[in-house]
C-alpha positions, -999 to +999 in steps of 0.1 A: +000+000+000+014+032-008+017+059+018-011+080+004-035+055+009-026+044+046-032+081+053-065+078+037-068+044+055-060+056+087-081+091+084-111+077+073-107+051+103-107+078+125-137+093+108-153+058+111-148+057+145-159+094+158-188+091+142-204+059+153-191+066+188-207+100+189-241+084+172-242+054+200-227+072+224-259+098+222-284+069+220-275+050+251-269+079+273-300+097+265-314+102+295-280+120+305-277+140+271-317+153+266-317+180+293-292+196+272-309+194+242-345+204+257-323+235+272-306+242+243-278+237+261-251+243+237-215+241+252-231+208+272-240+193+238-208+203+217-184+192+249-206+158+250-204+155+213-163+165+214-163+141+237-174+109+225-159+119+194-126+119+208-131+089+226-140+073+188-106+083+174-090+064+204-113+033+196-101+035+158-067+035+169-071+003+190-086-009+160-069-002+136-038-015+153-057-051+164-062-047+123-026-047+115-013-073+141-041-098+127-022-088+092+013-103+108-006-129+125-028-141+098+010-147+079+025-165+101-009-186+105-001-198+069+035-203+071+034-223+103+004-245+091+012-244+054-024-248+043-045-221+040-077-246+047-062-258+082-048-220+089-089-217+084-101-245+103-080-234+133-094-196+127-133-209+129-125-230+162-107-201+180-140-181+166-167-209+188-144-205+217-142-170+220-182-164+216-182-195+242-164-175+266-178-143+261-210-154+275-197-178+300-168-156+312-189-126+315-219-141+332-200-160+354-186-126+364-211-101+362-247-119+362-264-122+400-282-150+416-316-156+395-307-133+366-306-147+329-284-155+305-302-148+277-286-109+280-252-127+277-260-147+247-285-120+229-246-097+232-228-128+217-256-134+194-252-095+183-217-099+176-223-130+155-243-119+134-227-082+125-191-104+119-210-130+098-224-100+073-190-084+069-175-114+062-197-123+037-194-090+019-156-094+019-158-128+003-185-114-025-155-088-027-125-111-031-126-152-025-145-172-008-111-182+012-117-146+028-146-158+046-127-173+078-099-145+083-126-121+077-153-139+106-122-149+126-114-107+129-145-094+133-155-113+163-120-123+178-101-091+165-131-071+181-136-088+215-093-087+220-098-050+214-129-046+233-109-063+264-107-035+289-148-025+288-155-063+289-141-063+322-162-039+336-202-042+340-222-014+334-196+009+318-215+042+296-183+037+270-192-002+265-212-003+236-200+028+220-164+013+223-187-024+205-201-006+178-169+016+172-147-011+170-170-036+149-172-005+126-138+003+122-130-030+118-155-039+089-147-007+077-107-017+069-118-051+056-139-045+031-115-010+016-082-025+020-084-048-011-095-014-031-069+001-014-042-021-027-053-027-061-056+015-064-017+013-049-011-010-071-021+012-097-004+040-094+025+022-091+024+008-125+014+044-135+046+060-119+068+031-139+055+037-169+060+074-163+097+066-155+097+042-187+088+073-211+111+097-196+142+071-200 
């Protein structure tokens, strides 16, 4: 990728990212945010709204690094198992495990005597279903090999990145911080193939250029 477009990459991240934070972030604290707009409060909105915008450029940047360690992991996946099918297999198995503890972990934590589960598995449920989408638009983009790496990301990726508001219950930040991330995250797989074919592109471009002023 060229450097150009990694600045676009990243910038468009972060727009990603401040934007969906400061959408959710407004819709589950209503109740905290509506005095200010039924007072026209306007500093309290526009320091809320810098707020959780802010707070969305930090969640890109967790994301968008998880993003680039999966790259360096997802390589050595296929040079250490040498098949891109078993790399695959291994990717889907993590995938059941980590949903498995997500709602076992957390309601073993968190969940009191007689509450239900069904929170816990609705969350894991949530998560599911968002990562299965954007995986399948990634593999109607590229290969249908992309399907795993894709799944395995959005739901592992997001939940390693979403580590520090899992452990804590009742946190304002936690689903702005789940829908940032999953955001983000689909957001860089499904532009970073256009991204490299464009960079691929204009390098061919800047050759031939060189080619015709030789």
């Amino acid at each position: 990728m060229t450097s150009r477009n990694w600045v676009r990459l990243f910038m468009t991240t972060l727009l990603v990212g401040g934007v969906t934070t400061a959408i959710v972030g407004f819709i589950v604290r209503w109740s905290q945010f509506q005095p200010y707009i039924t007072g026209f409060k306007v500093v309290d909105i526009l320091s809320a709204l810098i707020w959780l915008i802010v707070m969305g450029f930090l969640f890109s940047v967790i994301s968008q690094m998880g993003f680039f360690a999966y790259l360096t992991i997802h390589r050595f996946g296929l040079g250490i198992f040498k098949s891109v099918s078993l790399w695959n297999s291994v990717q889907f198995v993590l995938t059941l495990f980590a949903l498995f503890d997500l709602v076992y972990l957390r309601f073993e934590s968190f969940a009191k005597p007689g509450n239900s589960i069904i929170p816990y598995v609705g969350l894991a449920m949530l998560i599911l279903v968002i990562g299965y989408i954007t995986a399948w638009f990634k593999m109607k983009q590229t290969n249908r090999e992309a399907f795993i790496p894709a799944f395995f990301f959005m739901i592992v990726g997001t939940l390693v990145e979403w580590m520090p508001a899992l452990r804590v219950n009742g946190s304002s930040l936690f689903y702005p911080m789940m829908f940032a991330l999953m955001a983000c995250n689909a957001y860089q797989l499904l532009i970073l193939h256009k991204l490299n074919i464009q960079s691929q592109q204009e390098r061919e471009i800047r050759e031939n250029q060189k080619t015709i002023s030789k």
